[in-house]
ZAMAR-467227 format. One record per residue (C-alpha): residue in three letters; x, y, z. Coordinates in steps of 0.5 Angstrom, whole numbers, plus 500, padded with zeros to 3 digits. Layout:
ALAXYZ/...
This chain:
UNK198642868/UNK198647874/UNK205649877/UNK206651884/UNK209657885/UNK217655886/UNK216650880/UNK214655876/UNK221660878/UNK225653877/UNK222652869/UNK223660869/UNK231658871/UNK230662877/UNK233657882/UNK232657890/UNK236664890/UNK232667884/UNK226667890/UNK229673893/UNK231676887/UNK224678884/UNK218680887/UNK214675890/UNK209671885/UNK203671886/UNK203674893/UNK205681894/UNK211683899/UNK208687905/UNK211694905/UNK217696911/UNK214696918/UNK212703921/UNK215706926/UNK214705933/UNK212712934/UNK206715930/UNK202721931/UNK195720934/UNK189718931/UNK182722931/UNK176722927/UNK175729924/UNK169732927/UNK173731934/UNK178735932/UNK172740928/UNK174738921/UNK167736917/UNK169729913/UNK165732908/UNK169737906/UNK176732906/UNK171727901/UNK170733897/UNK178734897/UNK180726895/UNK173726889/UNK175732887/UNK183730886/UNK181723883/UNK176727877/UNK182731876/UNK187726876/UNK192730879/UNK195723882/UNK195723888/UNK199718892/UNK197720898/UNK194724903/UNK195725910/UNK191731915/UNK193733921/UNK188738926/UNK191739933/UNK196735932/UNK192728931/UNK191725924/UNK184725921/UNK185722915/UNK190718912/UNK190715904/UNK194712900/UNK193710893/UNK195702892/UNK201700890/UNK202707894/UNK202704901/UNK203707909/UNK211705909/UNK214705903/UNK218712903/UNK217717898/UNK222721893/UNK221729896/UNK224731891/UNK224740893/UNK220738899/UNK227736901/UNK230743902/UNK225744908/UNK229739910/UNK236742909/UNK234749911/UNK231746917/UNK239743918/UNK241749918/UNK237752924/UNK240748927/UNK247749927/UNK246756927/UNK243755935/UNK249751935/UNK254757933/UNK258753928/UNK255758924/UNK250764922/UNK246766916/UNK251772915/UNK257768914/UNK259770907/UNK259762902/UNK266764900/UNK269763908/UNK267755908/UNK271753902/UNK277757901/UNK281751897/UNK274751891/UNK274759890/UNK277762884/UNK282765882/UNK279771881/UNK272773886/UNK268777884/UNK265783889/UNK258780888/UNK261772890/UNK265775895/UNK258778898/UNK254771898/UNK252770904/UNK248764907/UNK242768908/UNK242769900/UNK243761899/UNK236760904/UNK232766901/UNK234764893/UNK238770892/UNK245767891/UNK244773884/UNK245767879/UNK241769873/UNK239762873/UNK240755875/UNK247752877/UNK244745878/UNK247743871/UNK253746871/UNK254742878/UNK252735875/UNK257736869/UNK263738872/UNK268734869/UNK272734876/UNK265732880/UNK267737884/UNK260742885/UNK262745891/UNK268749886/UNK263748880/UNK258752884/UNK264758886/UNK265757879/UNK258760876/UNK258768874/UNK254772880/UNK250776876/UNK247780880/UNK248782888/UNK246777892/UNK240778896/UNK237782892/UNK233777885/UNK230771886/UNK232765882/UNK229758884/UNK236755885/UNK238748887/UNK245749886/UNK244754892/UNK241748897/UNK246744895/UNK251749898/UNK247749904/UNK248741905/UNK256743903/UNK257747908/UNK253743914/UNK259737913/UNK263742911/UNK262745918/UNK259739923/UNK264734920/UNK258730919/UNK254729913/UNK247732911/UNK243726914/UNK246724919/UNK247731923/UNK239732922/UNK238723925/UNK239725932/UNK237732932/UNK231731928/UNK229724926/UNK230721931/UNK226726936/UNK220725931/UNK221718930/UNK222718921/UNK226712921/UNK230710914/UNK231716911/UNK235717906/UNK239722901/UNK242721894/UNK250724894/UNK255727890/UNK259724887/UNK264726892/UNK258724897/UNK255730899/UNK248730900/UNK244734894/UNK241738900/UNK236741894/UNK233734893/UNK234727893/UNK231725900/UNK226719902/UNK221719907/UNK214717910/UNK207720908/UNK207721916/UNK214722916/UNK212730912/UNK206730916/UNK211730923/UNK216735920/UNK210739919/UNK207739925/UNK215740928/UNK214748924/UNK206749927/UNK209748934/UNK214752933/UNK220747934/UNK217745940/UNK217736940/UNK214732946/UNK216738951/UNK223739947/UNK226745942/UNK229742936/UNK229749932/UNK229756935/UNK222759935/UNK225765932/UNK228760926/UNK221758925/UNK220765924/UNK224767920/UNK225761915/UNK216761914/UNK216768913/UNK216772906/UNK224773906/UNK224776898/UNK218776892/UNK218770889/UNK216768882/UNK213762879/UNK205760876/UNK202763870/UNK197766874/UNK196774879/UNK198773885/UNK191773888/UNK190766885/UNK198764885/UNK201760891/UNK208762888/UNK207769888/UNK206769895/UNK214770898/UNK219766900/UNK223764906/UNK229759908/UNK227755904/UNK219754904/UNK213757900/UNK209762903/UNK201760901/UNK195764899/UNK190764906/UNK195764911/UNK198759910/UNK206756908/UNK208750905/UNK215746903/UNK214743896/UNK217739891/UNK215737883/UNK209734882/UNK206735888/UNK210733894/UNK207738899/UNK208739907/UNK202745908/UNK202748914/UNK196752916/UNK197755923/UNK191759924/UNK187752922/UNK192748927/UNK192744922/UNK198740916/UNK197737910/UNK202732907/UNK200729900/UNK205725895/UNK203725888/UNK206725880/UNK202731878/UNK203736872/UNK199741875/UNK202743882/UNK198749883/UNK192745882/UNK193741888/UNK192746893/UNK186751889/UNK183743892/UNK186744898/UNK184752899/UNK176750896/UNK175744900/UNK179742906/UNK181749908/UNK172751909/UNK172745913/UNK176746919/UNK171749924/UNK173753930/UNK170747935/UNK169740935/UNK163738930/UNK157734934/UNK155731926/UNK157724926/UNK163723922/UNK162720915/UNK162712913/UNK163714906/UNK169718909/UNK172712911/UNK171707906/UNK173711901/UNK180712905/UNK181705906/UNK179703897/UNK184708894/UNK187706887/UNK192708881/UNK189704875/UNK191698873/UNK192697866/UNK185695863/UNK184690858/UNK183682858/UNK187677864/UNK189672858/UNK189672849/UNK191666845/UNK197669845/UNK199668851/UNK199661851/UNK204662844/UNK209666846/UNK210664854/UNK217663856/UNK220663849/UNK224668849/UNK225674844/UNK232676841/UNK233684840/UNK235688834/UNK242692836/UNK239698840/UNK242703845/UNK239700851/UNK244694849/UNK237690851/UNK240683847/UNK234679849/UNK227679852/UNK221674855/UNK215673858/UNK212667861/UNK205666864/UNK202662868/UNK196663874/UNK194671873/UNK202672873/UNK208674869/UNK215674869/UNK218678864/UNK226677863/UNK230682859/UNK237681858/UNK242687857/UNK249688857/UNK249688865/UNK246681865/UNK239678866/UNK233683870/UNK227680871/UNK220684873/UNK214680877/UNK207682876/UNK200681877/UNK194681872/UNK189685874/UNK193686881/UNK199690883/UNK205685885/UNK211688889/UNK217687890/UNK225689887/UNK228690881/UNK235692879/UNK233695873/UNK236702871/UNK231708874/UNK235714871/UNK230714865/UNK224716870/UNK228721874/UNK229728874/UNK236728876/UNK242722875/UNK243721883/UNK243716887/UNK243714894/UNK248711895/UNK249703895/UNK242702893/UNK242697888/UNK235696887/UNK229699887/UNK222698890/UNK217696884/UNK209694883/UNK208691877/UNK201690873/UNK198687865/UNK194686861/UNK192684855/UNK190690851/UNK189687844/UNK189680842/UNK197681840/UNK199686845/UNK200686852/UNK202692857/UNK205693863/UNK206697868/UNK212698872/UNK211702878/UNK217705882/UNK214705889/UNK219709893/UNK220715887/UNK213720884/UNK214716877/UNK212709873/UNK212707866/UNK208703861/UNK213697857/UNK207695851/UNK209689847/UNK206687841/UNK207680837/UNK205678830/UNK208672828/UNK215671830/UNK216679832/UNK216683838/UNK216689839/UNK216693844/UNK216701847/UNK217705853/UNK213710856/UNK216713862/UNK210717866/UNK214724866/UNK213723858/UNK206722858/UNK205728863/UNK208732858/UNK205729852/UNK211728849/UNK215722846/UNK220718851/UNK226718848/UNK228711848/UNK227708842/UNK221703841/UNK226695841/UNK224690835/UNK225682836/UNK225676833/UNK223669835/UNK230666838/UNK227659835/UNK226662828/UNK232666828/UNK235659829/UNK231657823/UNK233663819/UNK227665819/
């Protein structure tokens, strides 16, 4: 018998209000609308880029698997070429990770043309109550400046002393932190710092992070649903943590190419621009010489300087906003990659030879454009159905004690579709996918094992997903579950013999560094054998 779409959520258990709760079966969800305000359209020879070269560029990723998740090329302030890898879509949002700090730096600017501060003002001078007993000559001498160009003279990161301060209180974790060189004067990549920079714009304006930059830079550019994970105390983590739009980067790019200039009004001082892109302090990072290394460059407020001319916000696994001002041209690109550097050697070998000084008269390329538009991360490979399918359909499995306090799996099957239900000790999630297809929709499952950092935006309780199978052998059936709105996914692998299930994790940070996931592989048993005390 061949069950309809809502008969098959009731024999699920599902009910009317499981429709809204789960992602879509077997149709997908359309991603949020875009924006009323988008940059121009151009075709890439107008604008004296040759479609060659940027399909060079995306064949060239795509055999390195360098995972993008998108692509957007701007030239004299039109797109020329936009791409997103399915499930990856227009207007979904976009963990920044790093790239955030361009952003953070950018509020600071800002406040500086509004006089509440200046990039001399010592960081102790904000936060009288959260200093030491004792200040030392090198924290006392701290400045802005120093938190901007990475300087703060901390001998390393102070992010994890900030997120295991058993007060929550980072701002007072941070002051906290032994100085141990003068500030300005050693460069030590530092979120912590850039989390300082958030403290002090709430601190200063009274308003959080977000919503000081919503009127004066959102707004004008049109990024609409922005949104930055908290401290504890609700202060934007400022050095990460913030979501927006492939095109939203690619607007905040070309904000810094025109020198702070949008639609005939300054948002940013031309001087700021300056003085935030240029080579503040040498920087230090990649394993190459710094001929052929993008992070031996220098460092700004906040920004990277490039090879060529060039400078760029970023954040791990490939979240770039690429600044070309010679070129008149900005690259934004998501991605989840383990070579970040390889990326832009992509970038400086096919996109940079491309862009002419005039308009091109060859015609644009058709295979440009169809490759743009076909664009897809890999489904799951392997076979649509297998005779087990039919066996352990909807029957669901009880899980040995486990320290993810998952008590009870099930897989239900029907129409090229899957309904997965697990349920913990926070109650039942359920994961809709399609097989040999994406199904979007929302789960309530925990991410944190697919973050780098255990913050949250907050009052977000659930979070965008796609979701896909296959069967891999006769017995064993894999899913794919991607996060939409972050860089990340994970494989959940099931695998039956008899009345047992077994099933293992594989968060895609794991397998980018070839390590193992620290979740332990889960062993269940058939509830109606255990029933039968089998």
């Amino acid at each position: 018998m061949t069950l309809n779409r809502r008969d098959f959520l009731y024999q699920l258990g599902l009910g009317v209000a499981g429709v809204g709760l789960i992602s879509s079966l077997p149709t997908t969800l359309p991603a949020a609308p875009l924006r009323a305000f988008q940059l121009p359209r151009s075709l890439p020879e107008a604008q004296g880029i040759t479609s060659a070269g940027l399909l060079d560029f995306v064949n060239a990723v795509e055999a390195a698997r360098l995972n993008l998740h998108s692509l957007m090329v701007v030239r004299h302030g039109k797109v020329v070429a936009e791409g997103w890898w399915a499930p990856y879509a227009p207007g979904l949002k976009h963990t920044l990770y790093s790239l955030s700090k361009s952003f953070t730096s950018s509020a600071i600017g800002m406040a500086v043309a509004e006089k509440k501060l200046s990039v001399e003002d010592k960081v102790v001078s904000f936060f009288p109550q959260d200093v030491p007993a004792t200040v030392s000559s090198n924290l006392a001498a701290m400045r802005v400046k120093d938190l901007l160009i990475m300087a703060t003279g901390h001998d390393k990161d102070t992010t994890g002393s900030l997120r295991s301060d058993p007060d929550n209180n980072w701002v007072k974790a941070f002051l906290a932190q032994p100085v141990e060189h003068e500030p300005g004067t050693f460069f030590l990549y530092n979120s912590g710092a850039t989390y300082m920079l958030s403290a002090i714009i709430q601190k200063v304006t009274g308003q959080k992070l977000l919503d000081f930059l919503k009127p004066r830079l959102f707004d004008p550019l049109g990024i609409e649903g922005a949104d930055w994970e908290t401290d504890p105390k609700g202060i934007a983590t400022g050095g990460w943590g913030l979501r927006v739009r492939t095109e939203d980067i690619a607007k905040f790019g070309q904000l810094y190419l025109q020198k702070g200039m949008w639609n005939g009004k300054r948002l940013l001082p031309e001087a700021w621009i300056e003085d935030a892109t240029k080579a503040q302090i040498q920087s230090k990072g990649g394993s190459r010489p710094k001929e052929e290394n993008d992070w031996l460059q220098g460092y700004g407020y906040q920004f990277w300087r490039c090879r060529n001319g060039a400078y760029r916000g970023d954040g791990a696994y490939g979240q770039y906003c690429i600044v070309m001002p010679k070129e008149d041209t900005v690259v934004a690109i998501t991605s989840e990659t383990g070579d970040m550097q390889a990326i832009l050697d992509q970038v400086w070998k096919h996109i940079l030879p491309s862009i002419q000084p005039t308009a091109i008269t060859a015609r644009p390329s058709a295979a440009l454009k169809q490759k743009l538009t076909s664009l897809a991360l890999p489904l799951p490979s392997g076979q649509a159905t297998s005779p087990t399918a039919a066996r352990v359909s909807g029957k669901p499995f009880q899980i040995a004690d486990n320290p993810m306090a998952i008590k009870r799996v099930s897989l239900a099957f029907q129409n090229g579709a899957y309904v997965c239900t697990l349920q913990d000790d926070k109650g039942e999630h359920r994961v809709a996918g399609g097989i040999g297809r994406w199904v979007e929709g929302d789960t309530d499952l925990p991410t944190l094992p697919l973050k780098l950092v255990a913050t949250s935006v907050p009052n977000e309780t659930k979070t965008r997903m796609a979701a896909s199978g296959a069967w891999s052998d006769e017995n064993t059936f894999t899913m794919t579950w991607r996060f939409i709105e972050t860089a990340h996914y994970e494989n959940v692998i099931c695998r039956f013999t008899g009345d047992d299930l077994q099933l293992e994790f594989q968060r895609s940070l794991a397998i980018l560094t070839k390590s193992k996931d620290n979740r332990p592989a889960l062993n269940g048993k058939l509830l109606a054998a255990v029933s039968q005390g089998k």
